[in-house]
N, C-alpha and C positions, 0 to 999 in steps of 0.2 A: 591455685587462686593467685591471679598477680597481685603486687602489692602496690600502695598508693606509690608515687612519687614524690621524689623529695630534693629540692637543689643540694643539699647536705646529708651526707647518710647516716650522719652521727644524731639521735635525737637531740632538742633542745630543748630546755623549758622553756615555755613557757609565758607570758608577760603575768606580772606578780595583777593577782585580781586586785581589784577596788577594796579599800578597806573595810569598808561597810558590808564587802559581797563574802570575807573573810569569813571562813570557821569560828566559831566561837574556842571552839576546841586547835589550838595552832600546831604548827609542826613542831616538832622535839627543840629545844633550845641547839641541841648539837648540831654538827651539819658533817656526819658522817664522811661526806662527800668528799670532804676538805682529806681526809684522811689517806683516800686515793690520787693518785695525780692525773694531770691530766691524760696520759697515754699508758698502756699495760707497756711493759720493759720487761719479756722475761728472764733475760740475765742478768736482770737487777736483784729480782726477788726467788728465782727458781734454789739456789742454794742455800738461802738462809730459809727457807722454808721448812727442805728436806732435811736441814742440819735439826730446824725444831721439831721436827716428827720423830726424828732419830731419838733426839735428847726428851723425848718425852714418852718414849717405849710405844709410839703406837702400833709398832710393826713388829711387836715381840707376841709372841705367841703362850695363850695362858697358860698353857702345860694340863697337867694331871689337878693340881687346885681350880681349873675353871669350871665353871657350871655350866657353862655356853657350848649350846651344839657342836663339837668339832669339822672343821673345814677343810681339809692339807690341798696341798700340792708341790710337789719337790721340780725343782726347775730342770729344764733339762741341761746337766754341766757342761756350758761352754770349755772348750780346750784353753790351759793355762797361758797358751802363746796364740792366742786369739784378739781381737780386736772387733769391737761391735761392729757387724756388718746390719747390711736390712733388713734380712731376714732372723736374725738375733731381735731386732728393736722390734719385726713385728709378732715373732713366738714372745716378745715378755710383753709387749704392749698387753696383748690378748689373757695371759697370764695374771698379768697386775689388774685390769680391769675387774675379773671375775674375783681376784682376791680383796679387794676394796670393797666390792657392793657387798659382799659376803660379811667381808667385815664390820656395814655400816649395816647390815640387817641383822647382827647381835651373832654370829659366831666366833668362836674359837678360830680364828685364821689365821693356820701356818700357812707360810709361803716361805721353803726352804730353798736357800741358796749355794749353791758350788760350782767347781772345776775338775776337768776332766785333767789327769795326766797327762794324753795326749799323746803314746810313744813312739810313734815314730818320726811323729812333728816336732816332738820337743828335743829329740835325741839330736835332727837334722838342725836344730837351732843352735842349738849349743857346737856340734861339732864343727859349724858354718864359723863358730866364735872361736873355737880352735887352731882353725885352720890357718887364719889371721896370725895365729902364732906360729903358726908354723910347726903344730903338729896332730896330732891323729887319735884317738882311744885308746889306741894300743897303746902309745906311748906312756899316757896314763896311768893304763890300768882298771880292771872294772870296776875297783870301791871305788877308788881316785877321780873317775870318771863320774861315777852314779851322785859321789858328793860334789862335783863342779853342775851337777842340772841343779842338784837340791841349793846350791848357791846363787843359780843363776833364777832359778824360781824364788827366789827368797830379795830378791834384788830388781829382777825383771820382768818377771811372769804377773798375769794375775790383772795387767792393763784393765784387762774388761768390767773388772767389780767396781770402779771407778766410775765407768762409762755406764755401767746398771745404774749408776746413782744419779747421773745426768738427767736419765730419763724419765727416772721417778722409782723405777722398781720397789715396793714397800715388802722388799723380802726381809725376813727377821736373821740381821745378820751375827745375832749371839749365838745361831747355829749352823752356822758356814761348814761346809764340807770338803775334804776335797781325796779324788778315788784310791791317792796310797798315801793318806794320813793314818795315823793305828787304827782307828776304828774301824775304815773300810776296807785297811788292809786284813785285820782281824778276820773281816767278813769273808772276804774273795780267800783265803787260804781253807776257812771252815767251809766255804761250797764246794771249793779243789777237793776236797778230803773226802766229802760224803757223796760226790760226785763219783769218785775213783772208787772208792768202796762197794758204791752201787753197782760198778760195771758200766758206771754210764761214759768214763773219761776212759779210752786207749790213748796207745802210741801204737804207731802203723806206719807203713810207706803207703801212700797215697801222692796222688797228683792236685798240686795246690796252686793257687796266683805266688808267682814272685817276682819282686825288683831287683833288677839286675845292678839298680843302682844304690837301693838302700841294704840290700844284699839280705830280704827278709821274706818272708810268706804272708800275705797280705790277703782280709776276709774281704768277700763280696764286696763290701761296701766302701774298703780303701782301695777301687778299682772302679774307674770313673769311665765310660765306652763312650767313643767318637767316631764319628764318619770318616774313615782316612782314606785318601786316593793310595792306591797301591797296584798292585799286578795281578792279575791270574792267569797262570800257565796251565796250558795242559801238557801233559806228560805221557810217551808213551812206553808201559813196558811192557818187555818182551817181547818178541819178533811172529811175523803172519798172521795167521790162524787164531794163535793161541796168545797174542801180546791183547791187550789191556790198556784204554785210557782215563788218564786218574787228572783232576783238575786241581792243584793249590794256591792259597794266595804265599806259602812259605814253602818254596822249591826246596831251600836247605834243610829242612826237616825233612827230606825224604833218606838224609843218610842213616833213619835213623827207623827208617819203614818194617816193619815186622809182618806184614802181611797187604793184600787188597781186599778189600768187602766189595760184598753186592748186595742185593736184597736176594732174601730166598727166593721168592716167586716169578722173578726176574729172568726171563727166560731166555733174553739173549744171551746169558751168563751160565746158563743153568750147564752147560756141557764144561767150562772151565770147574766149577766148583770142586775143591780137593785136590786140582792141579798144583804147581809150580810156575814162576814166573821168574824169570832173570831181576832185580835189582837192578836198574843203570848206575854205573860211576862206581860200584861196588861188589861186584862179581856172587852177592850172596845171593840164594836163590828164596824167597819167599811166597807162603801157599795164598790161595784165592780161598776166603771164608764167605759165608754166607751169613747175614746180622741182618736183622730186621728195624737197627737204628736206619740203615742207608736209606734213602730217601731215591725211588727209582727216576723219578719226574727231574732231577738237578742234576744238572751236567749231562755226562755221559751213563750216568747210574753205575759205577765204579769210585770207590773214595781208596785213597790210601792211607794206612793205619799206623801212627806214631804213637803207640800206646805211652811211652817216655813223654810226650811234647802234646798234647792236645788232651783234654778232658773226656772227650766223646771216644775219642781211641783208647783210651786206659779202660772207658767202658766195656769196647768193643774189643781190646785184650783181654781182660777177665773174663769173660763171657767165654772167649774160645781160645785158651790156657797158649794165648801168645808172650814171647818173651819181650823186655820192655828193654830197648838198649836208649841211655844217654848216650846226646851227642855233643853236648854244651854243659859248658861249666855255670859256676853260680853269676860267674861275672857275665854268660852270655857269650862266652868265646868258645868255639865248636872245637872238642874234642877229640871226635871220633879223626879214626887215621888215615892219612892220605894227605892229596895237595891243599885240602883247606883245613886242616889241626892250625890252631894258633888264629886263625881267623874271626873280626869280629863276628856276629851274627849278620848284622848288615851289611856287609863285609862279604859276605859267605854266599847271600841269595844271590845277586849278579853274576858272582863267579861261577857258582853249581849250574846258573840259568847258560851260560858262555859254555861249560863242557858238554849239557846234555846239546848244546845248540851243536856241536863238533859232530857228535854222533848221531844225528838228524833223529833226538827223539822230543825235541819239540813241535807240537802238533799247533799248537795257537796260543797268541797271548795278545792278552786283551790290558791295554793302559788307557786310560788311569781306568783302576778298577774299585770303586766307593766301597766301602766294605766295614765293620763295627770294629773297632781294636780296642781294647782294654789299655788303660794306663794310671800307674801309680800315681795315686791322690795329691799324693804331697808332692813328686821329682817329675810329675808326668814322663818318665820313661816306660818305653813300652812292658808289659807285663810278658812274662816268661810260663806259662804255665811249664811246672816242671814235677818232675817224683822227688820224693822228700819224704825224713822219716822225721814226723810231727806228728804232737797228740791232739784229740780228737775229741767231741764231746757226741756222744751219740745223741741224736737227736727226738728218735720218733717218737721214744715216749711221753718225751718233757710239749714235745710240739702236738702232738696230739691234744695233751693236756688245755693247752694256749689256745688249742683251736676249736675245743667243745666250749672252753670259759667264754668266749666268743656268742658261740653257735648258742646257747642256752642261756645267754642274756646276762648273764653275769658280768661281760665284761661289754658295753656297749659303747658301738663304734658312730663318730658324728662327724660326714655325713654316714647315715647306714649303706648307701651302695657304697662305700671305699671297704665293707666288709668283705666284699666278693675278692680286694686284691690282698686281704692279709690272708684270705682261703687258700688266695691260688699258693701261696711263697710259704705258708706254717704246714701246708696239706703236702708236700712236695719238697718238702727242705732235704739236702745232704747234710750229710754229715759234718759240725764245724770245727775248722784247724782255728785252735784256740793258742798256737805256739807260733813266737813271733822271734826273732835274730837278731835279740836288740839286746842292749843294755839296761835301758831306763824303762821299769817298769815292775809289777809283780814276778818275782822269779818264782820259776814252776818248782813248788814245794816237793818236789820229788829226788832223791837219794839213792846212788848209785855203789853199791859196793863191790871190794874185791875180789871176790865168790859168784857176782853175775847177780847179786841181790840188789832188791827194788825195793825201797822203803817212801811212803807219803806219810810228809811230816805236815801236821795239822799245828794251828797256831798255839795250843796248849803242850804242844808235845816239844822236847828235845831230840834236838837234830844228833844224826849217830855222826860217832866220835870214834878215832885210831884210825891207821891209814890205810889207804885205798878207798874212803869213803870220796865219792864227790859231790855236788848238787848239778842239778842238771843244767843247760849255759841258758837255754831258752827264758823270756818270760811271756806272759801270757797278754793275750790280743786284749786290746783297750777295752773292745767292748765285753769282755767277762766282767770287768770290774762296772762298766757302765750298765750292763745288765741285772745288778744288784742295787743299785741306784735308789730306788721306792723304799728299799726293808733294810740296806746298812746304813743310809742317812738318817734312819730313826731309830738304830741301834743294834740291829740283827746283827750277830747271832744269839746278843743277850735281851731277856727278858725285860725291858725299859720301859719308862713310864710311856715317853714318846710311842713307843710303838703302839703298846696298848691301847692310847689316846687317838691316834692320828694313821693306823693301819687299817684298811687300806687306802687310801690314800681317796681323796677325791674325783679329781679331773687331772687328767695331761693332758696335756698341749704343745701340739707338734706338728712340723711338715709331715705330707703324704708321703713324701721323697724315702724317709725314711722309717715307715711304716713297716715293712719288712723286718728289718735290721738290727732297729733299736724295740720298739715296738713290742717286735714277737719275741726278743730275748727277752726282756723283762717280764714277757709275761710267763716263760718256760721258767725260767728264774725265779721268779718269785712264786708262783705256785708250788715250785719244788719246794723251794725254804720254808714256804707257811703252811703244807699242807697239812701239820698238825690243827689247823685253827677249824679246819673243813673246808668245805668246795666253794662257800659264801662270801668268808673271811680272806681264804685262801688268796684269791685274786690281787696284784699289786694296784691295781687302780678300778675303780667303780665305769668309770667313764673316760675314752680317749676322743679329742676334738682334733681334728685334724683341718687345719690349713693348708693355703697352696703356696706355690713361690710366688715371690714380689717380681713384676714384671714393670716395665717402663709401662707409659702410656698407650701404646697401640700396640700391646699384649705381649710385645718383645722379651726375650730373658738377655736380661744383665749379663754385660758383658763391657772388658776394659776391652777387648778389640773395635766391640761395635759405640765407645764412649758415653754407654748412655749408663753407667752404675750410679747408684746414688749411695751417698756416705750419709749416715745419719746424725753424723753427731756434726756434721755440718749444717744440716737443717736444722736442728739445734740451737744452735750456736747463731743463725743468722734470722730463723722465726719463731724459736722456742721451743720445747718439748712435749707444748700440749699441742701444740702444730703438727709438730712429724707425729706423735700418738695417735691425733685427728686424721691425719691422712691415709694413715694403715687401716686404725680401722674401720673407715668407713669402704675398704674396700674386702673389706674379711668376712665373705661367705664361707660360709661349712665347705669344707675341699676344692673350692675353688681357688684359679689366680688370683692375687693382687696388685692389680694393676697400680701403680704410682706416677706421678710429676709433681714437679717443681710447681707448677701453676696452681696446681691443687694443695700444697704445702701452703702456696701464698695464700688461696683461698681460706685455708683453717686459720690459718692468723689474722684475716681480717674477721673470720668468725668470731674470735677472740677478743678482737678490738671492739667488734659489734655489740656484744653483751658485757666490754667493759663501758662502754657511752652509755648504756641503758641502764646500768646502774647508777653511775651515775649522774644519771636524769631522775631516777626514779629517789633516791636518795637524796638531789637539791631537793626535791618537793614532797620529801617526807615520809617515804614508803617505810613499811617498815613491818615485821613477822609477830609483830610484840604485840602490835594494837589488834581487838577483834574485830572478826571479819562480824557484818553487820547482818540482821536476818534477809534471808533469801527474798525475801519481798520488799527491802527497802535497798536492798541491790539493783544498778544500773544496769540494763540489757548487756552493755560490754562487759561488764565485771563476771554477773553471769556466765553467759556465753567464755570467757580465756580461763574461770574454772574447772569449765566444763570440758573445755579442750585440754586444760594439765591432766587433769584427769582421767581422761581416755587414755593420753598418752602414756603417764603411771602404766596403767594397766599394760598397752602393746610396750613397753619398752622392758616392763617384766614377761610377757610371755614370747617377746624376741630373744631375751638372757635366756631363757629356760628352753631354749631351741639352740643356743650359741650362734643367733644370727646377729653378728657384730652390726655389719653395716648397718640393717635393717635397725638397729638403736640409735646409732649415728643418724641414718639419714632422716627418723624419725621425731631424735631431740633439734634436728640445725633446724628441720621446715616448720617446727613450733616455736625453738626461740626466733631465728631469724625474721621468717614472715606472720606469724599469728603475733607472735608476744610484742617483736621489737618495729616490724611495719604498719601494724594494724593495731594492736592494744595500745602500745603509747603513743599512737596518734590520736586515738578516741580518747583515752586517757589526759591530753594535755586541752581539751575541751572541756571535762567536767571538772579537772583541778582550776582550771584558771574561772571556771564561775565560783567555785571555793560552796561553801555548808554544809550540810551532812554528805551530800555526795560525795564531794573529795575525800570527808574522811574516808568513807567506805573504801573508794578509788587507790587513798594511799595503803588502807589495812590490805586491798588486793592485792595490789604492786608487791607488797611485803612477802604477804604469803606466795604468790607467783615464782618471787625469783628465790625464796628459800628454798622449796622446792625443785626449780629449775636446775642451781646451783648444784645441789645435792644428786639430780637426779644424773648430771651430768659432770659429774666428779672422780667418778672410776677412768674415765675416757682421755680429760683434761684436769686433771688434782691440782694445779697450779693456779691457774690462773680462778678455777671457781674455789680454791683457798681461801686467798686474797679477798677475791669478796665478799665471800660468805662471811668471814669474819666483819669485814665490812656491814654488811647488811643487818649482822643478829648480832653478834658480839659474844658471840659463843666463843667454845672451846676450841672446836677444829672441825669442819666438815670429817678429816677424814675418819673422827669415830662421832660423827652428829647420825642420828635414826634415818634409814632408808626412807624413804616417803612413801607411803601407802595410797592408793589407788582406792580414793572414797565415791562409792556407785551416788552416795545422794546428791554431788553434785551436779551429777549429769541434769542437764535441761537443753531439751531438743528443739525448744522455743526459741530461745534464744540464742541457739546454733542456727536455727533457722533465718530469724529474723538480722545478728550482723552476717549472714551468707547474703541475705536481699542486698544488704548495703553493699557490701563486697563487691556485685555482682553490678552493682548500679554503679559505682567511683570506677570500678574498673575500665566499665563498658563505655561512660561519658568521658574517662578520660581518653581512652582508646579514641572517642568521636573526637576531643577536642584536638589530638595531632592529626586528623585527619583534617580537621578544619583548618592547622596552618599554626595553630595558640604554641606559644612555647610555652612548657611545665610552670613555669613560674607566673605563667600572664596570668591576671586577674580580669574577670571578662563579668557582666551585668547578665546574670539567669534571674528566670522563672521555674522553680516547680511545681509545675501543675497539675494538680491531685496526691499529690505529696501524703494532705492531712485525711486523707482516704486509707490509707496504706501502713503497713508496721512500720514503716520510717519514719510517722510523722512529730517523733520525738527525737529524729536525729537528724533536723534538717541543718541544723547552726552547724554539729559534726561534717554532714557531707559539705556544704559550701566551705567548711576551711580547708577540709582535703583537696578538694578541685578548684580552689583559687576562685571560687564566686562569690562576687557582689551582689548585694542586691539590689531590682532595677529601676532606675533613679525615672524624671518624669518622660525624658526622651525616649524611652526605651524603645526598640524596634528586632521585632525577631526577626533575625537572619538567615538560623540556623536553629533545628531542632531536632531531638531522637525520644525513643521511648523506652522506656528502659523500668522493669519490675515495676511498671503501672504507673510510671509517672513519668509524666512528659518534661523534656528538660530542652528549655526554649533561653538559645543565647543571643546575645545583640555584639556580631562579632564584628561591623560594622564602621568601630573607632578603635579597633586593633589588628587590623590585616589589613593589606593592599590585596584588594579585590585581585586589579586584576595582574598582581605577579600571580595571584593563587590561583587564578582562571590559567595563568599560560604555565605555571609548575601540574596543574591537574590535567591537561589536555597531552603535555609531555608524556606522563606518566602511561594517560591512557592510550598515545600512539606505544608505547611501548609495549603495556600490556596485550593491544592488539595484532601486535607483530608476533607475541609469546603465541599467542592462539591459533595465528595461523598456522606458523611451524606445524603445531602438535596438531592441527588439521592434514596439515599434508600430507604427514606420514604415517597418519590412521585412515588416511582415504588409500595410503598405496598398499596396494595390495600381497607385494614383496615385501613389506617392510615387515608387515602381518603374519605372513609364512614362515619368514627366514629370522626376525630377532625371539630373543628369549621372551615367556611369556613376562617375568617380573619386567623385562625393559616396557616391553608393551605397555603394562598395567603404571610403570612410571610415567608413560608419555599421557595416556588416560587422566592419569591425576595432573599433569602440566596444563593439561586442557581445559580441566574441571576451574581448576586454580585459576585459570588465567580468565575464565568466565565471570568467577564473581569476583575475582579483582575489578573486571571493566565494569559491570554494575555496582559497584562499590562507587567506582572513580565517579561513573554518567551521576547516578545520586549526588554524590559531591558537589558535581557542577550544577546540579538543577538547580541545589540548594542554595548559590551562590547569588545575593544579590545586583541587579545592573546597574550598569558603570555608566 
């Protein structure tokens, strides 16, 4: 529904009625109004706000004394050397909303807060601060070392809890966490322990991700895959008959080749199978196996087997008891002997490429060749898959578990198709190298003694003592401890109140991105630890909501290459918090992108502005939540009718929360305040106040009650700025612990939704006629309504004539120009406010124009190639040009008929 027009978008009151036409009953002596300024400033008021929410415990959570339904949700912990990025502002945007309305409909709501360790990031920070001195870890020492991060976290870490504050975050921060504080350390050594105990944790040589440069073994998820242009060579060995061509993108890794595969069935191959083949550059001889990973359809249907250097090949060594030779060190420098030992890796491919080119067994190479490459998270150096003896946490059982909690409802996934991808990755998991090459972190409680004994020390136990004891150098992957996260922030492995109260936990909230990762540990993890509670209890969370990434405007992913990232605490900073909040999430469907711009930032702050002018409009003139609303039957058709619309809305903006359709709340509270509330109700609104007596009161008790509500209902989303008001308005305590507003069915009246729809429908439609007439918005032009008093409108005819700027028509009056519109004729005398005929030679312009549009799209639906050969959607667009351009011209020809002569 458009909305009236207005020279000024900000409402105004009003001219003060006649004395006599006054209320008996007058507005409040106060004038609230005065209280607000003239414009919202939200870095005037954003921190002494949050400072009074802090200092009045509203974000503390009631504990084991409360009687109110318990709520949780534990955040997910940003890394201690992080810094609020987008996608942080819009995982808590979406977190704080849901913990607010939760809050303001009488629960118990935790919203717990913390920090991730971070190990390999924070290690690379600190030692980055080292280096600067000019020296190294070792130099150090590991205590020495592990107590310069705990310094540097104590001094510099930790930016983001600040920046959680900017935004509004109402986490309860008397229970701050963070992953190797005692508590959660306590936690992650007592899973270590029962983990190993069960047979569930080995140590093994296996083949794992590692960085050449942070010199560590890195999970799935600190391994980031890109499109890289590169090479692929084919290669051929062995000579005539019986040689073999194998295609790589990594030649150098062929010194390190153990065998050739084919596919079994594969019958070009089928007469090598069990043979031998020469090695080039290497003089060893290696057999042709037969595996059913080979893929016969790619390449030449022969792959080379670096059981040492590739994942698929250690596969395909185990399988057929090949031996696994290193050819590279940890640093990436190739080992193996001959002219390239000491050579870097990259270093190594061109060279190997250059010998086999000597000995004519290069068969093809194809540059640039696009291809997926793994690279470390934190140093983007390329990833080394390599053998390494690291511990393990078996997985099938614990994931199976994760992925019946799932399957069986327990654990429910939003959107529910994103459950098909935690199927595919908990259904199919390897096994996880939980052992990292770092310093800074949980050290793997396990104990190594003189004898070849193995001792795992639990957090209650003392570590063995006399010599030759050692502990082991490794500590364990971030996310072991991050995967404990739900049940050691509430006190696991002891029996606490918090747990009792607040397990298992509600909702998380989280990217898709890392549904896999984080996700499915916590949920392996936490079922394990709770499983005494049973299969119900067990679960770390009831509910997982899953968002997409924040994308620019035309669905792009952020990127400082492509300039388009947005900093949020810049938006912030320059429209406010409830602004960048508004912008997130009116773009936050259930696993979808989130698309963002600047424009749209701008747009939320003039939202902002818009329902700050409308309170105080409604507030000069008296609104107010206090006075009662008047009975149903001495209520104004408009009063009616924006009850009846709050109150629908109540309802879909609660069964869109209970769907976790962000946007759909968003987009459903702006088109009610903006257009119903603030275009159309206080426009009717300053009609029946400025005639003043009972009506205005009723109009003011409306207003009152409208925007309490409104305020409240839209205060998870933007808590700032509808603070400010609210307090404004009712002189209450605090919206953010004032009662949900409830969704009352009696007020619905379909009557009176009907009846301002006619008006709606008639201001829209004649104002629409009067710019086609030439009238600018603001000209006041001499109408007739005729048959008005036939019709529901005919008590809102003073309403419409102030909305479309008519007079009424004096003795000259002469129709000019007329249309018909929900049954009433609406006759203007436009006469003594247009120049006939510029409007005669601006309408006849318009209409050569429009008839040049038509012909086109005549042309090339009469030709008959255009018909055959364009796409059907092009077609069906020119169809609609054609359509368009028809009643454009009968639009215009009317226009002209209508026009008086000159």
């Amino acid at each position: 529904m458009s909305a009236p027009e207005r020279p000024d978008p900000s409402p105004q009151a009003p001219a003060p009625a006649p004395a006599q036409a006054r209320s008996s009953a007058q507005p409040p002596a106060r004038t609230p109004a005065r209280d607000l300024p003239q414009a919202f400033a939200p870095g005037e008021v954003e921190q002494r706000l949050y400072d009074r929410w802090i200092e009045r415990g509203y974000f503390s959570a009631g504990g084991e004394n409360s009687d109110k339904p318990a709520y949780s949700i534990v955040i997910p912990p940003p890394n201690v050397t992080g810094s609020l990025h987008v996608g942080h502002a819009l995982d808590h945007t979406i977190q704080d909303v849901l913990v607010r309305r939760r809050r303001m409909q009488g629960y118990d709501a935790l919203w717990l807060p913390g920090m991730d360790h971070a190990g390999i990031a924070t290690q690379n920070v600190v030692e980055r601060e080292l280096a600067k001195e000019g020296l190294s870890r070792h130099d150090l020492g590991r205590e020495a070392f592990v107590e310069r991060v705990w310094q540097w976290k104590a001094e510099s870490g930790g930016a983001i809890l600040g920046q959680m504050r900017r935004l509004g975050d109402s986490v309860d921060w008397s229970r701050e966490c963070f992953t190797m504080d005692e508590s959660r350390s306590r936690a992650v050594l007592t899973m270590f322990k029962r983990l190993y105990e069960d047979d569930l944790i080995y140590r093994a040589e296996r083949i794992i991700n590692w960085c050449p440069r942070c010199l560590t073994a890195l999970s799935d998820i600190e391994v980031e895959h890109s499109d890289d242009d590169g090479e692929l060579t084919s290669i051929r060995y062995g000579e005539g008959d019986a040689s073999v061509v194998v295609a790589t993108t990594r030649p150098e890794t062929m010194l390190g080749d153990t065998a050739v595969a084919v596919h079994p069935s594969d019958e070009r191959y089928a007469h090598l199978v069990g043979t031998e083949v020469e090695l080039p550059l290497t003089g060893r001889r290696i057999p042709i196996v037969a595996d059913v990973h080979v893929d016969p359809e790619f390449g030449t249907g022969a792959v080379k087997v670096t059981p040492a250097h590739d994942p698929n090949d250690f596969e395909i060594g185990g399988r057929n008891d090949l031996p696994s030779i290193t050819i590279m060190d940890e640093h990436g420098v190739i080992t193996a002997h001959g002219p390239f030992q000491g050579l870097d890796r990259f270093e190594a491919r061109p060279a190997v490429v250059a010998a086999l080119r000597e000995q004519s067994r290069i068969v093809k190479e194809v540059r640039p060749y696009r291809h997926a490459v793994g690279h470390c998270q934190r140093c983007d150096t390329v990833v080394e898959p390599r053998v390494s003896l690291q511990w393990f946490v078996r997985v099938e059982p614990l994931a199976a578990a994760a992925s019946d909690a799932v399957r069986d409802g327990r654990i429910e996934i939003h959107p529910s198709e994103m459950a098909k991808r935690y199927f595919s990755w908990v259904d199919h998991m390897h096994d996880w190298c939980i052992s990292r090459q770092l310093w800074w972190g949980h050290r793997i409680p396990v104990w190594y003694g003189p004898a070849g004994e193995v001792l795992c020390v639990g957090p209650d136990d003392e570590p063995p003592t006399g010599d030759g004891w050692t502990q082991d150098e490794d500590v364990l992957d971030t996310w072991f401890s991050s995967g404990l996260w739900p049940v050691s922030t509430l006190g696991w492995p002891d029996e606490t109140p918090d747990l009792a109260r607040y397990h298992p936990t509600s909702v998380l909230v989280t990217g898709y991105d890392i549904l896999f990762f984080w996700v499915a540990r916590m949920a392996m993890f936490g079922l394990y630890a709770m499983q005494d509670k049973g299969p119900v209890d067990s679960v770390p969370f009831r509910t997982v909501v899953l968002h997409g990434m924040v994308r620019d405007a035309h669905g792009k992913k952020m990127s400082k290459s492509f300039g388009n990232v947005v900093d949020p605490l810049d938006w912030i900073t320059r429209y406010g918090a409830d602004a960048t909040r508004f912008t997130l999430t009116r773009g936050a469907n259930p696993g979808s992108d989130v698309p963002v711009s600047e424009e749209w930032c701008q747009g939320s702050r003039n939202f902002a502005t818009k329902l700050w002018n409308a309170t105080r409009f409604a507030l000069m003139n008296g609104a107010d939540p206090a006075l009662p609303l008047p009975p149903a039957d001495q209520r104004s058709a408009a009063d009616r009718w924006i009850l009846s619309r709050l109150h629908r809305l109540i309802a879909d903006v609660d069964a869109s929360y209970e769907t976790y359709e962000f946007a759909k709340v968003c987009e459903a509270i702006q088109a009610f305040a903006w257009s119903e509330f603030c275009d159309w109700y206080l426009e009717l609104a300053k009609t029946t106040l400025t005639a003043g007596g009972a009506a205005a009161d009723g109009t003011r008790a409306v207003l009152g009650h409208v925007l309490d509500r409104l305020l409240r209902l839209l205060h998870p989303v933007m808590p700032f700025v509808t603070e400010e008001l609210w307090l404004a308005v009712t002189r209450g305590e605090s919206v953010v612990v004032a009662e949900w507003p409830a969704a009352d069915p009696s007020y619905a009246d379909d009557e009176a939704e009907a009846e301002i729809g006619s008006l709606q429908r008639l201001v829209t439609e004649v104002r629409r006629f009067r710019s086609d007439q030439g009238l600018k918005p603001g000209q006041r032009v001499p109408a007739q309504l005729v048959g008005i008093n036939a019709t529901v409108l005919a008590s809102h005819e003073r309403a419409i004539r102030t909305l479309l700027r008519l007079e009424a028509p004096g003795d000259g009056f002469s129709r000019t120009a007329s249309v018909l519109i929900e049954n009433v004729t609406v006759e203007l005398d436009t006469a003594g406010t247009i120049d006939v005929g510029a409007e005669r030679k601006r309408l006849e312009k318009d209409l050569g124009s429009a008839r040049k549009e038509r012909d086109q799209a005549g042309r090339k639906l009469d030709n008959a190639d255009f018909l055959a050969k364009a796409p059907a959607a092009v077609v069906e667009k020119v169809r609609g040009q054609l359509a368009s351009a028809d009643a454009e011209i009968a639009r215009i020809e009317s226009q002209l008929a209508g026009l008086p002569e000159t």
